[in-house]
C-alpha positions in Angstrom: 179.6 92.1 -37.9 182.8 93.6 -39.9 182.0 94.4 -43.7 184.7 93.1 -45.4 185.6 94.9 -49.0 188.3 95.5 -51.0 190.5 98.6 -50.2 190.3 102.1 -51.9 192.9 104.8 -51.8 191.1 106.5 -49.3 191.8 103.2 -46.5 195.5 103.9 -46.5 195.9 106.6 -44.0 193.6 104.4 -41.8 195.5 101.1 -42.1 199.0 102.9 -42.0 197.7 103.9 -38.5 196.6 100.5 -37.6 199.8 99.2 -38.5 201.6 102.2 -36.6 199.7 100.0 -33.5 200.0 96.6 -34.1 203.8 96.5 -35.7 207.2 97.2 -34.1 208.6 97.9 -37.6 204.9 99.0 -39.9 204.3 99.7 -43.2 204.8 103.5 -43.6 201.5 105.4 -45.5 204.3 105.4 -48.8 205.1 101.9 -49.0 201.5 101.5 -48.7 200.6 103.9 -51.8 203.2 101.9 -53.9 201.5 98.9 -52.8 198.1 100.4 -53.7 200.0 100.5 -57.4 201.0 97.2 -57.9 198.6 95.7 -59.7 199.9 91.9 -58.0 199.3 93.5 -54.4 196.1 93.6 -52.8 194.1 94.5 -49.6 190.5 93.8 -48.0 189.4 95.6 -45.4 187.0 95.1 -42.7 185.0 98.1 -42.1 182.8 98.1 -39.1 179.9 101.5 -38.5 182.3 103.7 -41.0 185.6 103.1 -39.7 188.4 100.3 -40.3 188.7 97.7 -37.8 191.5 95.5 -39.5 192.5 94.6 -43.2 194.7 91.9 -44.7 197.5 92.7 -47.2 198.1 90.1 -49.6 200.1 89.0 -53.1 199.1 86.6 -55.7 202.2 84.9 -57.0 201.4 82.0 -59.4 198.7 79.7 -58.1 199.3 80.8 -54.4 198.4 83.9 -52.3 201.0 85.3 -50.1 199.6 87.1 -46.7 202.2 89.6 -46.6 200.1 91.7 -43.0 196.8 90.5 -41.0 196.2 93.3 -38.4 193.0 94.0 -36.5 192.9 97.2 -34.1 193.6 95.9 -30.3 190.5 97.1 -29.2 188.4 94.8 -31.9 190.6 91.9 -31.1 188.5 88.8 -30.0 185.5 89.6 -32.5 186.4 87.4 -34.9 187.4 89.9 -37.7 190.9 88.2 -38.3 189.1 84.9 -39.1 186.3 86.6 -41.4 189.4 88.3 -43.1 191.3 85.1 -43.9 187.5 83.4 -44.8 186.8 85.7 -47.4 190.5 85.9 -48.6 190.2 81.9 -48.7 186.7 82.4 -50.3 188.5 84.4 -53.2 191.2 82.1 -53.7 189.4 79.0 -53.8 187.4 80.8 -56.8 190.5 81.7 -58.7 191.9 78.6 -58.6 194.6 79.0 -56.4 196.4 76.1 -54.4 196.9 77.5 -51.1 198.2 81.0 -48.7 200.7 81.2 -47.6 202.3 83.2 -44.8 205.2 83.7 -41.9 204.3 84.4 -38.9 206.8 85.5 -35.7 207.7 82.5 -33.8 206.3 84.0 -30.4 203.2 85.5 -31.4 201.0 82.5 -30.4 197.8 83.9 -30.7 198.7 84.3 -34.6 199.7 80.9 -34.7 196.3 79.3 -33.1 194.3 81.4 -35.2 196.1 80.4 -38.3 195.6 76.8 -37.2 192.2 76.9 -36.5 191.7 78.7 -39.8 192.8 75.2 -42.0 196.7 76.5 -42.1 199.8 74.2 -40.9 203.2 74.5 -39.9 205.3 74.2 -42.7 208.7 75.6 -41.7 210.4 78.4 -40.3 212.7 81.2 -41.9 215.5 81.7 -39.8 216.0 85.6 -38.2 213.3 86.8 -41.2 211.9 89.7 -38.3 215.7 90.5 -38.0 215.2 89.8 -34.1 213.5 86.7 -34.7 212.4 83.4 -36.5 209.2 83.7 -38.5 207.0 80.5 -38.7 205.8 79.5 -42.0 202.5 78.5 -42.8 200.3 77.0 -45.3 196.7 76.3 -46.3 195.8 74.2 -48.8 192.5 74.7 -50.8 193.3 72.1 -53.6 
């Protein structure tokens, strides 16, 4: 079972390379570190015997939480690390308050969308060409 923690400067290089796999256009190892300074931007991690299997990048904006990436490496895909990362994200909304996340996803990744669904979120709209190439679902759960 993935550890799941808040990030550290150290977990950058490592989720910079697990975007590098899972993204046609990832987050470079800079945008990361200027994420790592916002102080509205954060990240959990799951850690599984010393080494990251997947994280979840995230904003708080208001009274909502805005999943900006969910990535788990392919090769711990299927172990139910996606769904403990979006429990314990939900866990930590629901305790400050928060109304809901929030999040697009691309209109052909299906497996996304089924785990979203089956994780409490709905269909709420789509943004038109927001992957450049492609429509990007958007989708919401409620926690209030």
């Amino acid at each position: 079972m993935a550890r799941i923690r808040p990030w550290n400067e150290g977990d950058i290089p490592h989720i910079a390379g697990i975007e590098k796999g899972c993204f046609p256009a990832p987050w470079t190892e800079k945008m990361l570190r200027e994420s790592f300074e916002n102080p509205s931007f954060s990240c959990l991690v799951a850690e599984e015997e010393g080494r990251l299997a997947g994280y979840v990048t995230y904003q708080q904006a208001q009274d909502e939480i805005y999943i900006a990436n969910l990535a788990v490496r392919p090769e711990d895909r299927r172990r139910g690390i996606a769904a403990s990362l979006i429990e314990k994200l939900s866990e930590l909304a629901a305790e400050k308050g928060m109304r809901g996340l929030t999040l697009e996803v691309r209109a052909s990744n299906a497996a996304a969308r089924r785990l979203y669904a089956k994780m409490g979120f709905i269909e709420a709209g789509v943004r038109r060409k927001f992957y450049c190439d492609e429509d990007g679902v958007i989708m919401w759960k409620y926690l209030r």
